[in-house]
N, C-alpha and C positions, 0 to 999 in steps of 0.2 A: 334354264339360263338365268331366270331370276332368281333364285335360290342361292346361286353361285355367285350373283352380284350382289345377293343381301347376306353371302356368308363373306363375300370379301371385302363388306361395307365394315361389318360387325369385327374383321379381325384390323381393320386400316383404324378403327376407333379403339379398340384394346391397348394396339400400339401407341395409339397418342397420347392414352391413359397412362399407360408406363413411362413414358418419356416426362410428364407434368411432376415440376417441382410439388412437394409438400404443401397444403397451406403455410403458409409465413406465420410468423407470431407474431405479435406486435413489438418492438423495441423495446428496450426495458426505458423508464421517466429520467431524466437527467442527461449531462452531460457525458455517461458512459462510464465515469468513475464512483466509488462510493466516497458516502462522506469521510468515513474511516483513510481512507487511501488518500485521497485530497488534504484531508490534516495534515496523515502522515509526512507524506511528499514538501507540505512547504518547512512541517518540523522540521527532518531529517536535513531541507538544503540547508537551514538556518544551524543547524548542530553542528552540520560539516562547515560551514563557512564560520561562523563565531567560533568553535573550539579545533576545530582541527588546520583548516587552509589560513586562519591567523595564528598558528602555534602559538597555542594560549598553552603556558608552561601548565598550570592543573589537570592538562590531559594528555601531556605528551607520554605516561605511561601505558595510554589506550592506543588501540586501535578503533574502526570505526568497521561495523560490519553493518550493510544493507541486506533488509528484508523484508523490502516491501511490493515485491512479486506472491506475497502467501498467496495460497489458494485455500489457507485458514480461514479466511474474512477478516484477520488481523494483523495488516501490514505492522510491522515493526522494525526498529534498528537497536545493533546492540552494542555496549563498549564491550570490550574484551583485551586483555593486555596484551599489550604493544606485539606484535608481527604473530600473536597467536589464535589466528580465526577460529581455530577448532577448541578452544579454552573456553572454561566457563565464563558465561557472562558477566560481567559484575555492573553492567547498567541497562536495562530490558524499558523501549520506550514503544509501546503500541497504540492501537487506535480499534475501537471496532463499534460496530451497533449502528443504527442507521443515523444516530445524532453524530457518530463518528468520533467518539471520547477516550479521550488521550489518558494514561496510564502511565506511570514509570515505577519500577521495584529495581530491586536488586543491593547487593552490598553497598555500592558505590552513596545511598541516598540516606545510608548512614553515616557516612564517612562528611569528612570538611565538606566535602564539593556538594554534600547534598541539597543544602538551604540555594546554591545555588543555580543548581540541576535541575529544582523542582520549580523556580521563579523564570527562569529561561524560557523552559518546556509551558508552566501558565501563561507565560508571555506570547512565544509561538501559536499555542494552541488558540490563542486569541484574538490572533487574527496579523501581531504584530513580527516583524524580519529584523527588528531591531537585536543587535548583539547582546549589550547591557541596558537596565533599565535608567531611566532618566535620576538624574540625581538631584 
């Protein structure tokens, strides 16, 4: 009889064992987002809001494509001409690393708009939401 109590202690403890979450890991440090994504994020409103939701005429040839869901570690957003998402990009603005540093390439940073494409985006990246710089 005790045998049978201590094989049916041992299987009621197996069971509770199987049932028990994993240990936990600890949470990863921050607010949940990287710094790269957090850049990106206030970039990209300020690009959409200063050149596109104010038709600013220098980019009403573009489009504006979001891509700051990567699962790259380098959220980015890209221009691409006007209603063609699946076109080459002609302006690539990312972020990555754990300082979170902002990048921009592409044709577009050659072209008129680049001088100030790349004053925006150092502005943005700076911390500021302002559209143009002060004069």
């Amino acid at each position: 009889m005790r045998a049978l109590a201590v094989a049916g202690l041992l299987a009621a403890l197996a069971a509770l064992s199987a049932c028990q979450s994993p240990p936990s890991r600890p949470a990863p440090a921050g607010p949940g987002k990287s710094a790269a994504l957090r850049n990106m994020e206030r970039i990209a409103i300020a690009a959409h809001r200063c050149w596109f939701a104010a038709n600013d005429p220098a980019f009403r040839a573009y489009s504006f494509a979001n891509e700051l869901n990567s699962f790259s570690g380098r959220p980015r957003f890209l221009l691409v001409p006007k209603g063609n998402y699946g076109g080459r990009p002609l302006l690539v603005v990312q972020a990555e690393g754990a300082s979170g540093r902002v990048t921009a390439f592409g044709p577009l940073m050659d072209g008129p708009q680049g001088g100030r494409v790349s004053a925006d985006i150092d502005r943005w990246a700076a911390g500021s939401s302002a559209c143009s710089s002060a004069a």
